[in-house]
C-alpha positions in Angstrom: -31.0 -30.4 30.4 -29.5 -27.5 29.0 -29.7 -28.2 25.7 -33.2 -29.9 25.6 -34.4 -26.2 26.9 -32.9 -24.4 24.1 -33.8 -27.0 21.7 -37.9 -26.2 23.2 -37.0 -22.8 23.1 -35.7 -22.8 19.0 -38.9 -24.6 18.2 -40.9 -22.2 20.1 -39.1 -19.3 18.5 -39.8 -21.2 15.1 -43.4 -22.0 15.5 -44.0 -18.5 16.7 -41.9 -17.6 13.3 -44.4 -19.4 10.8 -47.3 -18.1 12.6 -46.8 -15.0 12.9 -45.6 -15.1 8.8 -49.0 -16.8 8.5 -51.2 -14.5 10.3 -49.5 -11.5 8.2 -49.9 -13.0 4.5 -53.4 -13.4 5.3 -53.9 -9.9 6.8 -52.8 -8.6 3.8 -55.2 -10.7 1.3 -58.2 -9.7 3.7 -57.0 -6.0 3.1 -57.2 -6.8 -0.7 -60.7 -7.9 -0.4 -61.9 -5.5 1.9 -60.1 -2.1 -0.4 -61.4 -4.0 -3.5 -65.4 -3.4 -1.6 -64.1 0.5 -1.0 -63.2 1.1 -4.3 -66.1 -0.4 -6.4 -68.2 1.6 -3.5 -66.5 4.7 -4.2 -66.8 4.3 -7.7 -70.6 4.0 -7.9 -71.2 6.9 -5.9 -70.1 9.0 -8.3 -73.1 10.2 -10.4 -71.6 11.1 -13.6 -69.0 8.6 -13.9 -70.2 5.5 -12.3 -70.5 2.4 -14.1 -74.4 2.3 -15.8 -76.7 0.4 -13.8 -78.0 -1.6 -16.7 -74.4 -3.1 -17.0 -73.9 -3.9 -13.5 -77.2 -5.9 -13.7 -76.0 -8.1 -16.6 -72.4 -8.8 -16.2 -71.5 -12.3 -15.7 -68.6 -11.4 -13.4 -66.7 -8.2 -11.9 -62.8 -7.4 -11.5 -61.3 -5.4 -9.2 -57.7 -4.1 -9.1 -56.9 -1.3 -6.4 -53.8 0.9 -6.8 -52.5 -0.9 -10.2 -48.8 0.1 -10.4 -47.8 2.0 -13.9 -44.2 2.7 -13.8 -41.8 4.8 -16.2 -42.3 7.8 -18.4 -43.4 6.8 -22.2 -43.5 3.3 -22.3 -44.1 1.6 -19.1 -45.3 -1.5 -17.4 -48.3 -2.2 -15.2 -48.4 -4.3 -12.4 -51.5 -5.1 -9.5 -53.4 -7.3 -7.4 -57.2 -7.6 -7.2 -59.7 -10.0 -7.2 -62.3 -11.6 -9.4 -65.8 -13.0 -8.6 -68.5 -14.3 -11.1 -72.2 -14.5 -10.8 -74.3 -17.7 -10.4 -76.5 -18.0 -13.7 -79.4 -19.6 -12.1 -79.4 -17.4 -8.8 -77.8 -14.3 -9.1 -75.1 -14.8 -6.5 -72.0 -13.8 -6.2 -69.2 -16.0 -5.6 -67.0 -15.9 -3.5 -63.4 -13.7 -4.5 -60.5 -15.4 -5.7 -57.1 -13.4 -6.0 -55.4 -12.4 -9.5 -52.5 -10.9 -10.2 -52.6 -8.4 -13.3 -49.2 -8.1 -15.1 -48.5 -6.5 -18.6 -46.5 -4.3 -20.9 -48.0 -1.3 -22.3 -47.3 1.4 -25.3 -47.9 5.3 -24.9 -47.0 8.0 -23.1 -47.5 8.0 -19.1 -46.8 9.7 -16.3 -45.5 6.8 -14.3 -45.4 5.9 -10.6 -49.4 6.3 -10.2 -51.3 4.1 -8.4 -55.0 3.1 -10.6 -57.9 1.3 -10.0 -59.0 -0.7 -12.4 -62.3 -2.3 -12.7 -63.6 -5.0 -15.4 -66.9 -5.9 -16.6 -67.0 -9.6 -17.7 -69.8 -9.4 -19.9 -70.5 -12.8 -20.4 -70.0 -17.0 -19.4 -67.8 -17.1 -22.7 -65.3 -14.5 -21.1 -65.4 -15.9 -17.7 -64.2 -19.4 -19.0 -61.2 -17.6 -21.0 -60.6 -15.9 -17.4 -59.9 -19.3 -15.7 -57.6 -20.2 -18.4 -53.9 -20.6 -16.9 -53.1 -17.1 -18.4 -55.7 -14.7 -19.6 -54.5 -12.1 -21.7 -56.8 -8.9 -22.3 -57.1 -8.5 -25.8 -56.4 -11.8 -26.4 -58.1 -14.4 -24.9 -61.1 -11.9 -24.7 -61.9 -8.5 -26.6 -61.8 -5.6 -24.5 -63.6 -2.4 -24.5 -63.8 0.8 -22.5 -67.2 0.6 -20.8 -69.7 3.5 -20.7 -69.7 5.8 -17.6 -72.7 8.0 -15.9 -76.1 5.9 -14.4 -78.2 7.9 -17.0 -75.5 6.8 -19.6 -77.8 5.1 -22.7 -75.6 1.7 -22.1 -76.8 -0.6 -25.1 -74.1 -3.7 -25.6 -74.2 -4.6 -28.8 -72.9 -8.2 -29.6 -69.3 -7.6 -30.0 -68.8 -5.8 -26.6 -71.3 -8.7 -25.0 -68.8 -10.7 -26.2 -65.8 -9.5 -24.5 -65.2 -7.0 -21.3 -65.8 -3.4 -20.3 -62.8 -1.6 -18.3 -62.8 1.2 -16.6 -59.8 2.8 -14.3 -60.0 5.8 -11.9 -56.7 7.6 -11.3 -55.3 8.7 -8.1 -52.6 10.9 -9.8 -51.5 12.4 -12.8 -51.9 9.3 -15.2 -52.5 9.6 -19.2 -52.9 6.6 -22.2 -53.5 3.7 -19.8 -53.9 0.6 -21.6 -55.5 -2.9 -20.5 -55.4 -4.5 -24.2 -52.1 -6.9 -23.6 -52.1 -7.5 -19.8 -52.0 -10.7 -18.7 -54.5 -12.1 -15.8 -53.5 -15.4 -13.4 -54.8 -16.5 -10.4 -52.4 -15.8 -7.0 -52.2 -19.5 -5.6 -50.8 -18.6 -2.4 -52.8 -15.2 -2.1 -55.9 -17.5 -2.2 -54.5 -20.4 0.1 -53.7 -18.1 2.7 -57.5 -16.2 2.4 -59.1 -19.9 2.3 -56.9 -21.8 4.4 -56.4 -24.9 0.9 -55.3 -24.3 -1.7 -58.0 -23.8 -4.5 -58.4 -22.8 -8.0 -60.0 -19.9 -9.8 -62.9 -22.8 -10.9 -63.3 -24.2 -7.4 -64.0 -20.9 -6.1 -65.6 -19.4 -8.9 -67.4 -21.4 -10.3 -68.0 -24.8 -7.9 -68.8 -23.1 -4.7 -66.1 -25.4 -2.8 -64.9 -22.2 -1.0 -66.8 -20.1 1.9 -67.7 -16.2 1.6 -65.3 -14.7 4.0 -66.2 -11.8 6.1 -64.1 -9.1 3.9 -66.5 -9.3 1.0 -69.1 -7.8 2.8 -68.4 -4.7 1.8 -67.7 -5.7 -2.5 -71.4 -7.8 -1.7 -73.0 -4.9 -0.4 -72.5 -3.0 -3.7 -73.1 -5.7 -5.8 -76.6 -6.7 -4.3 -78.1 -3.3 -5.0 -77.9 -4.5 -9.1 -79.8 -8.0 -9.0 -79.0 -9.9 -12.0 -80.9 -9.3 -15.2 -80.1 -11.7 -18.0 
């Protein structure tokens, strides 16, 4: 008798384990989603250094990358988790987000330790089907450009830059020369398991609506409804 309690008891102990491991990976995912909505918000509430209107109405597809990690002094390495969402052609809506982990070397002198946010304009369909490559390397796989700043900002893409994707990073501390050419992009399997409950790819979420809105992107959704899509 003795040993079938303990035996109830270990499983217990277990099942209460794996749960409670559960629960906490998908806490922090929801947190991703939900600081992702604060910066983007934070970011287009600043007058002369938000991202151009114009450009929020045409992108195909938005990245967001809170507190991107940029370690050393000189040359140093960056490192960060965000997520990505595209933009329905036909209706203008947003998908929902799936996870990404950015990861990448970088050349120049830095002031390491800082956390970044880092947001990218994916300017077009061509871009977004590089993105759902296996590995998407900025640069690369798609050309990369420092987007235009300021909502009175004269914002004309010409073909090259329609072509590839606009970054733009707001600093949090002392940060100088960061670099997004040479990153690479890949979609967090387990991040996005644990946010949808399956496990699902970049192109079932973000492109074949097989996964549903959760209730953390209200906040990303609420910025990116006020630029309806303009082809």
């Amino acid at each position: 008798m003795k040993k079938i309690v303990v035996s109830i008891v270990t499983i217990l102990f277990i099942s209460a384990t794996i749960f409670l491991t559960s629960a906490k990976a998908d806490d922090k995912w929801t947190r991703l989603v939900e600081e992702s909505g604060r910066v983007l918000s934070e970011v287009q509430q600043m007058p002369d250094q938000s991202i151009p209107e114009d450009l929020m109405r045409s992108c195909s597809g938005i990245a967001v990358i809170p507190s991107t990690i940029s370690a050393g002094l000189g040359i140093g390495g960056k490192y960060g988790q965000g997520i990505v969402m595209v933009r329905d052609e036909r209706s203008g809506k947003w998908s929902p987000p799936a996870v990404f982990t950015l990861a990448g070397g970088s050349i120049g002198w830095q002031i390491g330790g800082q956390a970044t946010d880092i947001v990218l304009l994916i300017m077009n369909r061509r871009s977004v089907d590089a993105l759902l490559q296996a590995k998407f390397k900025l640069g690369a796989d798609a050309a990369v450009s420092a987007g235009p700043v300021g909502r009175n900002a004269e914002a004309s893409v010409d073909a090259q830059l329609k072509g590839g994707i606009l970054s733009y990073s707001r600093s949090r501390g002392l940060f100088a020369g960061l670099k997004i050419e040479g990153a690479v992009l890949t979609q967090h399997w387990d991040a996005d398991k644990a946010l949808y409950g399956k496990s699902l790819s970049a192109r079932e979420i973000l492109i074949e609506n097989k996964a549903k809105m959760p209730k953390s992107a209200d906040g990303i959704l609420k910025v990116l409804n006020k630029y309806p899509y303009k082809k």
